[in-house]
C-alpha angles and dihedrals in degrees: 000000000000130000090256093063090036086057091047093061133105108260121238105172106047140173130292095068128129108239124140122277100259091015113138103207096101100056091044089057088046096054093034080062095037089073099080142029095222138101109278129202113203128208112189123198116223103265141088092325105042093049102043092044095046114045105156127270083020127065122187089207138090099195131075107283136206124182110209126192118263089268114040121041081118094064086039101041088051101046086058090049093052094033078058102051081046097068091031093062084041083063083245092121125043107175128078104255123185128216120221123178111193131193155147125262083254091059095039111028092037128014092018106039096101085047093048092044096053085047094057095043097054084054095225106180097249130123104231109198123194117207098201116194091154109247147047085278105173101042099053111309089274115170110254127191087273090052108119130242110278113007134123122257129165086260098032094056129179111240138130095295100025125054101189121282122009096190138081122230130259129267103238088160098053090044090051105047083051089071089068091236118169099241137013129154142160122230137164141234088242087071107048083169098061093036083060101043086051093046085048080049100043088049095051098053126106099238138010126333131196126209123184116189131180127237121173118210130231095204094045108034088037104224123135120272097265107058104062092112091046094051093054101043088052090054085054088054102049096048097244085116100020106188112235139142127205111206115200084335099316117114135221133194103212095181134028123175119238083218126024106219121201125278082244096064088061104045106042107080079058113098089199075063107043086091087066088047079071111095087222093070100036088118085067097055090036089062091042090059094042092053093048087051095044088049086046096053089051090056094043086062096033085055091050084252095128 
């Protein structure tokens, strides 16, 4: 799907919400429904987008809406898709409806991971989409378990002993693709295009499917409003997102750079990264680099690249 006929479609996430000025999220929701024609129902774990998109008495969105708690849009997300299979069949509901569960990294990798999991293993038939900015962004920039090696957080300070995070993310993706699901893919808010081919994708599917995009954040990640595209689309050439779908087990690399740039390209116009610019700390940038090389030589073979 092209931007033309993204642009030619009904809008379902629309202005007068509260974002961020820069923040990527909004385009991301636009695109994710986008990807089918069909009535959608929304469950919406507590985080950035929930807050900012539901402010009471106002709501940013023209589908039926549910807000769910951090940890449990995936319960909530499967009990309307098999409240829903239960008054089709009763003859109640005539028309096709499709089922979509959205959160931050905060609300899927970490609070809502058992209620995902159980989610993915039952099969119900729901997109579940990840925006993942890294952090518990709106509730004070706090690491969470998708914060990168490395980086600066409001737990995961940068003093005399500690340089930021010392830990390595976690692999969503890889838990995700172990519980045998029909679709799952990563994209980024630098490729509205191929966030929107994987959401159409994800919607068509018999079962459950799994998207994780990334959204930098311009509170978090400290970079100025406009480069949040730029920023994205340099974490996807450097390898450190790489974009990829696995269909029914088989992967499959949607983006390689002509030419890799360097894991620094991509984090110094951070400020959670300036403590690694400093020559003293350039064994922690250098491990950092090494890892994002080591996890895209994996895909690469994973993808029948190599």
């Amino acid at each position: 799907m092209n931007i033309k006929e993204l642009t030619d479609k009904k809008e379902r996430f629309v202005s007068g919400h509260r974002a961020c000025a820069g923040c990527g999220f909004p385009q991301i929701v636009r695109a994710i429904l986008a990807g089918t024609d069909k009535q959608v129902v929304v469950a919406n774990a507590t985080g950035c987008l929930e807050v900012v998109s539901t402010i009471y008495p106002y709501s940013a969105w023209k589908v039926p809406y549910i807000h769910s708690a951090f940890e449990n849009a995936g319960a909530t997300i499967s009990g309307i898709e098999a409240a829903y299979k239960v008054l089709k069949k009763k003859g109640k509901i005539k028309e096709d409806v499709k089922f979509l569960a959205i959160g931050g990294d905060g609300g899927v990798t970490d609070i809502g991971l058992q209620s995902l999991s159980g989610a993915l293993e039952r099969g119900h038939n729901f997109v579940f989409v990840q925006y993942d900015n890294e952090a518990y962004q709106n509730t004070g920039i706090q690491r969470s378990g998708a914060t990168p090696y490395g980086s600066w957080t409001s737990t995961t300070p940068v003093g005399k002993v500690h340089k930021g995070n010392e830990l390595f993310r976690k692999n969503i993706m890889g838990i995700v693709i172990a519980h045998n699901i029909p679709y799952a893919a990563q994209a980024s808010l630098s490729n509205i295009e191929d966030l929107s081919e994987k959401a159409k994708k994800a919607f068509e599917v018999n079962g459950p499917a799994f998207i994780n995009v990334l959204q930098p954040c311009t509170l978090g990640w400290k970079f100025p409003t406009d480069m949040a595209v730029e920023i994205a689309q340099k974490a996807v050439d450097s390898c450190f997102w790489p974009l990829y779908e696995v269909e029914n087990g088989k992967y499959k690399l949607n983006y390689k750079p002509a030419k890799k740039i360097p894991v620094l390209e991509f984090i110094k116009s951070q400020g959670r990264y300036k403590h690694l610019l400093k020559a003293e700390n350039k064994d922690i940038l250098d491990k950092l680099q090494k890892h994002v090389d080591n996890e895209w030589e994996k895909l690469l073979r994973l993808c029948g690249e190599k």
